[in-house]
N, C-alpha and C positions, 0 to 999 in steps of 0.2 A: 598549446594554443598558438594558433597564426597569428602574428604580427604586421601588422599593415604596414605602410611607409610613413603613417601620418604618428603611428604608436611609436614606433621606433624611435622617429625623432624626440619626439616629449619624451620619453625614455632614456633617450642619449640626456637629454638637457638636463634633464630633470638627476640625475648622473653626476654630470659634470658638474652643475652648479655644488650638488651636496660636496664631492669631492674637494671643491677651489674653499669650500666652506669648510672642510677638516683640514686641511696642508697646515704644515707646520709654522706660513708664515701669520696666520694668524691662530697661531695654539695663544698666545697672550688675550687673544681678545675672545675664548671660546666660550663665555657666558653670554656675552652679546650676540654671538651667532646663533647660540642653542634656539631660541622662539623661530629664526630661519629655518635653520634642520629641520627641525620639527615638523614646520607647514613642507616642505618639499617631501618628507617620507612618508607624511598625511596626503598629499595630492597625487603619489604615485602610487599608494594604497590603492585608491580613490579608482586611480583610472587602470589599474590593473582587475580590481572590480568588475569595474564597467565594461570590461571585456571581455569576463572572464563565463558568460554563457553561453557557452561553443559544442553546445549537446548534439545539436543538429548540423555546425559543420563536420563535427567527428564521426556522425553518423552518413554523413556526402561521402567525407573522407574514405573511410573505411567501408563503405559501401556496405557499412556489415549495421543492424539494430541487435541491441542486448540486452534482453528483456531479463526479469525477475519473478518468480512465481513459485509456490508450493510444491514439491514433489507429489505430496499423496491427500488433496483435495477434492476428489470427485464428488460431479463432475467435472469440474471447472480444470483441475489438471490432477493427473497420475499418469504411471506407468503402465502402457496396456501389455496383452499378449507379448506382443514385440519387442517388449521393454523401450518404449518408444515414448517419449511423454505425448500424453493425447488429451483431449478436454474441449468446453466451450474456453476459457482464458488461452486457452493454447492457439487453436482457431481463431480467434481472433487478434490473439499476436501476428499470426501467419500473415492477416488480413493486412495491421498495419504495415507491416517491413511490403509485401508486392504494393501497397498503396505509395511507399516510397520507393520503391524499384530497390531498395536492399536485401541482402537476406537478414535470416532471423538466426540467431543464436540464445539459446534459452538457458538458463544459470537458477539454480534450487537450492540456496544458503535455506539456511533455519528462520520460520519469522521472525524471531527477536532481531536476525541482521537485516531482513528487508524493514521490518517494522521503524529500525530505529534510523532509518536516513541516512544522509550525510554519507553518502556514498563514494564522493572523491573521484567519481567520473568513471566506478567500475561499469555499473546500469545504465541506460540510459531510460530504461521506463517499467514500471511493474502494473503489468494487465493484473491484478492477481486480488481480484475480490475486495480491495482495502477499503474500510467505512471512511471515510473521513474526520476526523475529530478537531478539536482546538490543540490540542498536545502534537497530535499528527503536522497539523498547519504550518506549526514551528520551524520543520525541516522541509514540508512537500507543498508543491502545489497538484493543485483538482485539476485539471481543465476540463476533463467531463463524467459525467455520473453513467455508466453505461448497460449497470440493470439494478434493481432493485429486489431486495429477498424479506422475509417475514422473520424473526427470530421466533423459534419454539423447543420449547422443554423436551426431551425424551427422555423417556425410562425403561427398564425391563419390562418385558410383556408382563412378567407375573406379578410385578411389582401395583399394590393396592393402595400405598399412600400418596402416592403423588397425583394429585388432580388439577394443578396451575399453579399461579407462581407463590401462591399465600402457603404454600404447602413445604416448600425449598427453606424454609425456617430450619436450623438446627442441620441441614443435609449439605451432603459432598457433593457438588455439581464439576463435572469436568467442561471446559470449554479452552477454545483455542488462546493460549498467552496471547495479552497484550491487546485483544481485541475489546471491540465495543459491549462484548457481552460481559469481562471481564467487568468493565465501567456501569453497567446495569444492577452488575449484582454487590456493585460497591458501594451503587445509588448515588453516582453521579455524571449518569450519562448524560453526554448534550449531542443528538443527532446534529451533526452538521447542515444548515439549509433549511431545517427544521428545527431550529432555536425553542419556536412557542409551543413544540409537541408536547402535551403532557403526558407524562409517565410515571406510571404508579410505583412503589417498591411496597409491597405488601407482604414482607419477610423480614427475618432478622438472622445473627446468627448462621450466615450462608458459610462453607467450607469451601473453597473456592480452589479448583484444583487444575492448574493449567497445564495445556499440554501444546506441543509444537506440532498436533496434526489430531483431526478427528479420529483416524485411524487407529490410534491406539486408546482414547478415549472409549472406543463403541466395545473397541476388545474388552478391555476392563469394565465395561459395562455388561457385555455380552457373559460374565462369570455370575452371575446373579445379581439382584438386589440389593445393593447396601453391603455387598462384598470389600469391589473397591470405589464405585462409584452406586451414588444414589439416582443421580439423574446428569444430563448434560444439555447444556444450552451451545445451541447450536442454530444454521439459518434452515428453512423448511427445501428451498431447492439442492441442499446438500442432505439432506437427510430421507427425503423421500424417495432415493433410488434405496435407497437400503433400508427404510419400513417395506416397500413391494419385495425387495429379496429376501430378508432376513425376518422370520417371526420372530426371532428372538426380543423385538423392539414395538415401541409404539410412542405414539403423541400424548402429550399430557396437557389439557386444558389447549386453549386457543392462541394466536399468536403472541407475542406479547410484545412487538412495536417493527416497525418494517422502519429499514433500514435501507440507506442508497449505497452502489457500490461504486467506485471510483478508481478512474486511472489517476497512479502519482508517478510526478515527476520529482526530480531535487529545484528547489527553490530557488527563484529569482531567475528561471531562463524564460524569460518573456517570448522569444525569436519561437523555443522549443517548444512551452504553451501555444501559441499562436499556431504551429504547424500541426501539435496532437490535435486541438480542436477543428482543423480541416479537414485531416484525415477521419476522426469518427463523424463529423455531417457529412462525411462522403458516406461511408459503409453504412449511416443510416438510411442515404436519401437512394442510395442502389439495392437497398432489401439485406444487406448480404448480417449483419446481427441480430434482424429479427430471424431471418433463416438459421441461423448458428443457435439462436436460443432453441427453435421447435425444432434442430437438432439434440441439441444434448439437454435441455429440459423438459421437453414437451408442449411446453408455453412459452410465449413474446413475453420475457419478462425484461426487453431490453428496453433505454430512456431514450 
């Protein structure tokens, strides 16, 4: 973190005072001092704090953005051909780093580590599909919702029990850890922005099988029915490039609650909120995320 001349000094003082307050000549009187201490290691807390949200001059600095996303979420991000990460989240990382004149550097931890925050200045921003929740809030802020997707059931094509969600009683559902379908099927999800949405749980008894990527969810689904997965809850724009690919698959019953997707950042950088929110009402108001959507989804499913 850069240090102003104005930081520096409260720093120095704030220093020295504690210092003149520990020296030896007053070790006799070191009870009367402690409420001192105190307040001076409290106030320099305070204003190392207060300065301490420096997302976006790191990102000046380094001239470099370092996003976070999924390895293998299509389409939103995977490895293509080229072995090259590609996607609509990946595109639209690209968007923001030329909107800041930086380049982009992209990093693919496991979701439990994008998921749980607190990132300590490795990231500076994750495009990467994340719903927003009250548990999420804790660590991240939103500053924008930038599409929106439908959650829906999949099962084996051959599979004849499953017809919506009253049916997922008793059954192994895979879905991605930690996400908002996790919290659905635990019946206590709260759409973020969407507090008054009601939503049904018309199941019991869910098995609930979490996995760090659809990818291998669809595989273990793809071995039959009730093998190792009964069904998986999953969003419909990730899953309907592989119903048109794959017959192995199909939909079960209708949506079952549309959910908003959100850029997160780590918490309390006002400066860094402030500047994500200019750059996506730029890419909204120049076409370039709805064009990225009827790229890789087929539909404007951008906010």
């Amino acid at each position: 973190m850069k240090i102003t001349h104005y930081q520096s000094s409260s720093y120095n003082y704030l220093i020295r005072t504690i210092r003149l307050i520990t020296t030896p000549f007053f070790q006799v009187s070191t009870v009367k001092f402690q409420p001192l201490l105190a307040l001076g290691l409290t106030i320099l807390a305070a204003s190392t704090q207060a300065f301490g949200g420096a997302t976006l001059d790191r990102v000046e600095q380094k001239k470099e953005l370092v996003g976070v996303l999924m390895e293998s979420y299509p389409p939103f991000s995977f490895l293509n051909e080229q072995n090259q990460l590609d996607g609509f989240d990946v595109d639209v990382a690209k968007a923001v780093a030329d909107k800041l004149g930086v380049k982009l550097r992209l990093e693919t931890p496991s979701w439990d580590v994008i998921a749980a925050g607190r990132w300590s200045g490795r990231y500076d921003i994750c495009i990467c599909s994340m719903t927003p929740s009250k548990a999420r809030a804790e660590v991240f802020d939103f500053p924008v919702e930038y599409y929106a997707s439908p959650a829906v059931i999949v099962v084996n094509a051959k599979d004849d029990r499953i017809h919506g969600a009253k049916d997922l009683s008793g059954k192994k559902v895979g879905l991605t850890s930690a996400s908002s379908y996790e919290s659905y099927l635990n019946k206590n999800l709260v759409i973020e922005g969407a507090e008054d949405t009601r939503l049904e749980y018309p199941f019991e008894d869910v098995q609930i099988a979490p996995y760090d990527t659809d990818n291998v969810a669809f595989q273990d689904l793809g071995l039959g029915a009730g093998v190792r997965l009964d069904a998986i809850l999953t969003n419909l724009v990730t899953a309907q490039p592989r119903l048109n690919q794959d017959q192995r698959f199909k939909l079960a019953g209708t949506p079952l609650y549309s959910e908003p997707n959100s850029v997160a950042i780590e918490k309390g950088d006002a400066q860094w909120d402030a500047k994500v929110r200019e750059v996506f009402a730029q890419l909204k108001h120049d076409g370039t995320l709805s064009k990225l959507s009827q790229k890789w989804i087929g539909a404007d499913i951008s906010q």
